[in-house]
C-alpha positions as CSV (number, residue, x, y, z in Angstrom):
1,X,0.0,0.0,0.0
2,X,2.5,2.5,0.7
3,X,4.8,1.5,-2.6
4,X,1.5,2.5,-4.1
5,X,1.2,5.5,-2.7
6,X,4.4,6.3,-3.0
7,X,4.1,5.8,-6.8
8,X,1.2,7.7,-6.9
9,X,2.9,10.2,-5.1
10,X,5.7,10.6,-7.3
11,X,3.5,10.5,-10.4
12,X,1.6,13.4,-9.4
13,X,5.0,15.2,-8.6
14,X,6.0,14.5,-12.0
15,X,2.8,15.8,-13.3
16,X,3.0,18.9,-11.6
17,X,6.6,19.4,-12.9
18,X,5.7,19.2,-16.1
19,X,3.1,21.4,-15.9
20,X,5.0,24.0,-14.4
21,X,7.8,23.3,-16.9
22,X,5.7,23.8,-19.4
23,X,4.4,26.9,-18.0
24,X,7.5,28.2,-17.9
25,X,8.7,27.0,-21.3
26,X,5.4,28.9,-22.5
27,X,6.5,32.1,-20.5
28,X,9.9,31.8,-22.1
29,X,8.9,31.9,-25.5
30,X,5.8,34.6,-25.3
31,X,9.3,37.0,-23.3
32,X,12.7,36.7,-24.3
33,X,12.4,35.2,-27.4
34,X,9.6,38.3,-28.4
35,X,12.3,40.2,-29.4
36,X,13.3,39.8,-32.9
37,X,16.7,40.7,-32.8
38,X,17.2,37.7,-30.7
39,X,15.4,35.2,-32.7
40,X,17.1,36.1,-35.4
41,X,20.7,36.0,-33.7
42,X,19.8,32.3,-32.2
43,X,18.4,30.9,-35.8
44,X,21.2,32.2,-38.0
45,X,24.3,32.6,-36.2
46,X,25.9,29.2,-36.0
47,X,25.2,28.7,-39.3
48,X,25.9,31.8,-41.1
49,X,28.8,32.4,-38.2
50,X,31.0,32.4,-41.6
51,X,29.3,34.5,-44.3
52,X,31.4,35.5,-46.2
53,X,31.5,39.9,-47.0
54,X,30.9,41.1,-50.5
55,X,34.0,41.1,-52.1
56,X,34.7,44.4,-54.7
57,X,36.8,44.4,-57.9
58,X,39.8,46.2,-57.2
59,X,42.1,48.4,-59.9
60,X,45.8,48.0,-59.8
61,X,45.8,50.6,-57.0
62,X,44.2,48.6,-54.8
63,X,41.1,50.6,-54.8
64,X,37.5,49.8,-56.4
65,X,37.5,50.2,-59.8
66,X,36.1,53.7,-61.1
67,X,37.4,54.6,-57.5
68,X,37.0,58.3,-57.5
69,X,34.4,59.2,-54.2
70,X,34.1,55.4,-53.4
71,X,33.0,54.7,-49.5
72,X,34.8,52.6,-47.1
73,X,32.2,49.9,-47.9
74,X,34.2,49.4,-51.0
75,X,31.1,50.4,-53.4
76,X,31.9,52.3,-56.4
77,X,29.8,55.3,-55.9
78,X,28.1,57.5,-58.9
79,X,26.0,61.1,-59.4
80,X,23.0,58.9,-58.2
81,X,23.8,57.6,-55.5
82,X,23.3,59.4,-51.5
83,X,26.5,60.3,-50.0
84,X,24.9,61.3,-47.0
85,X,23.5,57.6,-46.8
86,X,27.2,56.4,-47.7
87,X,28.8,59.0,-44.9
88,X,26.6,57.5,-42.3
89,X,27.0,54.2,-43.2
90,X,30.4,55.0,-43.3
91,X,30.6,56.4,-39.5
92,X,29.0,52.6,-38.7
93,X,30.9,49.9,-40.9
94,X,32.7,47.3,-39.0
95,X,30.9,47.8,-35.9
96,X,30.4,44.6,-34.1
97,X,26.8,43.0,-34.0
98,X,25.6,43.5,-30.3
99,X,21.9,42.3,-29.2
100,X,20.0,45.2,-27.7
101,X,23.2,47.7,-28.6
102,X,22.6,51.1,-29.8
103,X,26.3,52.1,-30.4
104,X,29.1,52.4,-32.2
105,X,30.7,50.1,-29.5
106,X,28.2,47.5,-30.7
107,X,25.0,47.4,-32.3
108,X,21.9,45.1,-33.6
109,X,20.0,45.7,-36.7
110,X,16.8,47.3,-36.0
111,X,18.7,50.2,-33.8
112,X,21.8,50.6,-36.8
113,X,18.8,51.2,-39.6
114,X,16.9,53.7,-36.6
115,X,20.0,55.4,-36.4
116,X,20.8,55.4,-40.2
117,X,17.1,57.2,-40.6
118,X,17.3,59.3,-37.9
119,X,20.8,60.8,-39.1
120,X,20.2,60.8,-42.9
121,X,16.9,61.6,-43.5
122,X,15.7,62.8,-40.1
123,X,13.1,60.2,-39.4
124,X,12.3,57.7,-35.9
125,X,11.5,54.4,-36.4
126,X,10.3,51.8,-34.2
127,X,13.2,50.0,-32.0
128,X,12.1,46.3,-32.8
129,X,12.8,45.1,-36.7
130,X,8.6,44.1,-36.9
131,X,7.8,47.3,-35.4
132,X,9.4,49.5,-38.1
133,X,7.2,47.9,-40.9
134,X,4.5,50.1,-39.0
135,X,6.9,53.3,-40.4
136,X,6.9,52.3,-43.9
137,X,4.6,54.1,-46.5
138,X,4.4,51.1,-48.8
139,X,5.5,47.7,-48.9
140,X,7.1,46.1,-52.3
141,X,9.0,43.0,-54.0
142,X,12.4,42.7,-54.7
143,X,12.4,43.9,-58.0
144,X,11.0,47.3,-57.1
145,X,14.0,48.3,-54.4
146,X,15.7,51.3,-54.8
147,X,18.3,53.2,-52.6
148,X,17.0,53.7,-48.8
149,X,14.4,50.9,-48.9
150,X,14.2,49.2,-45.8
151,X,14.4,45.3,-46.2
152,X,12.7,42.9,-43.8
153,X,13.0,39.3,-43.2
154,X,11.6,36.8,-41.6
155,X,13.0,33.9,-39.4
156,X,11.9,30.2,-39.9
157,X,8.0,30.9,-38.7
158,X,7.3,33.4,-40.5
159,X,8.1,36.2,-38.5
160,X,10.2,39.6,-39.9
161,X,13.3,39.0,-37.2
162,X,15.6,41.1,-39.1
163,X,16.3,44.2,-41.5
164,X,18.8,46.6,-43.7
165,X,18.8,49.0,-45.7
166,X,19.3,48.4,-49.6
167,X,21.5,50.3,-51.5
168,X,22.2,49.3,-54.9
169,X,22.6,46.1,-57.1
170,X,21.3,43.4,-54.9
171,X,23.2,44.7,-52.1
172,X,22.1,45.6,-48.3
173,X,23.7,47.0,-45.5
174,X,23.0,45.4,-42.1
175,X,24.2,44.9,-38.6
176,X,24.7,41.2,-38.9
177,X,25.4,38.9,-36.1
178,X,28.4,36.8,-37.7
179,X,30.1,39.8,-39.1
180,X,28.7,43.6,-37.7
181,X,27.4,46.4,-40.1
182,X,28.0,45.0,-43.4
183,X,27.7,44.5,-46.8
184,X,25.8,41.8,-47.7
185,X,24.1,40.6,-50.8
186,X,20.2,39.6,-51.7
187,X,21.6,36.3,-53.5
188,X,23.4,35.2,-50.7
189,X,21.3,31.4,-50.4
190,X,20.3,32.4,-46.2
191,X,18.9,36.1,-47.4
192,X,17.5,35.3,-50.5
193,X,15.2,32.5,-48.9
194,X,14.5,35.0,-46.0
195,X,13.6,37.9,-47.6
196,X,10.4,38.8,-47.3
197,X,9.3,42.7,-48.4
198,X,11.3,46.2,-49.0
199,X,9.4,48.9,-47.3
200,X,9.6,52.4,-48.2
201,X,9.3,55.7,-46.4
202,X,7.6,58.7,-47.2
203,X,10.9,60.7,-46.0
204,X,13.5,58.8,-48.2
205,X,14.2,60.3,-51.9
206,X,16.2,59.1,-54.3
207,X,17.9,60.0,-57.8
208,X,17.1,55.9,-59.1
């Protein structure tokens, strides 16, 4: 009798375990992984630890080719293109990815495009990388991006976890975990089956 209660006892121990485990498993998820910046660190940064930056054609001088006004991104820069946008992006690149950083000591993705905004074309965005779809006048494909876009993607359910800011030729600049404010490209295999929407705002002009 008292092996069965005993059992019995310890069943309904185990019960309650797991229900509280549970509980807290469910509190877990619905708190810290609610922020995107963090979703998107845990899901990609093992794998993509070793992306590899956009390499630029060089001249014989060691310098991109058509070199004259180039930024320190290595991008070959034209009459078109924002160097304002290039000049910030500038003060940023090579700053190492931080979650829930803000400065040039570290920063994550959502905060380096708010500051990007804030500096070049004097708008606030939301903090979080799904909040600042909420700032965008319009939402549009791929092939409709154009300098200053915002682009958003999502993590593996579904959710927009992360975001840059195109520039020109398939190419983005973002905070990234494995590497800091990059370069990075749109037909890189992980962003290219991420990518989910460019967003556009009402302050951002451009000669394209």
């Amino acid at each position: 009798m008292n092996t069965r209660k005993t059992i019995l006892c310890a069943a309904m121990l185990v019960s309650a375990l797991s229900m509280s485990s549970c509980k807290a498993i469910k509190q877990f998820l619905n708190t810290d992984l609610s922020d995107e910046e963090y979703i998107v660190g845990q899901l990609y940064a093992d794998e993509y630890v070793k992306e590899t930056p956009v390499a630029f054609r060089t001249n014989t001088n060691n310098r991109p080719s058509g070199s004259s006004g180039n930024s320190s991104t290595g991008i070959e820069l034209n009459d078109k293109d924002n160097r304002k946008l290039y000049a910030a992006i500038d003060s940023w690149y090579g700053t190492p990815y931080q979650y829930g950083g803000c400065t040039t000591s570290g920063v994550d993705c959502s905060c380096f495009v708010g500051n990007i905004f804030k500096s070049v074309y004097g708008a606030t965005l939301h903090r979080t990388a799904n909040d600042i779809q909420k700032d965008m006048d319009k939402m549009l494909g791929r092939n409709a991006l154009r300098e200053g876009d915002v682009v958003f993607f999502t993590n593996s359910n579904g959710k927009v976890s992360h975001v840059g800011i195109y520039l020109k030729d398939d190419l983005f600049v973002h905070s990234s975990t494995s590497n800091g404010v990059t370069i990075s490209s749109l037909e890189n295999s992980y962003w290219k089956k991420h990518f989910y929407k460019g967003g556009r705002h009402k302050a951002v002009t451009t000669k394209y």
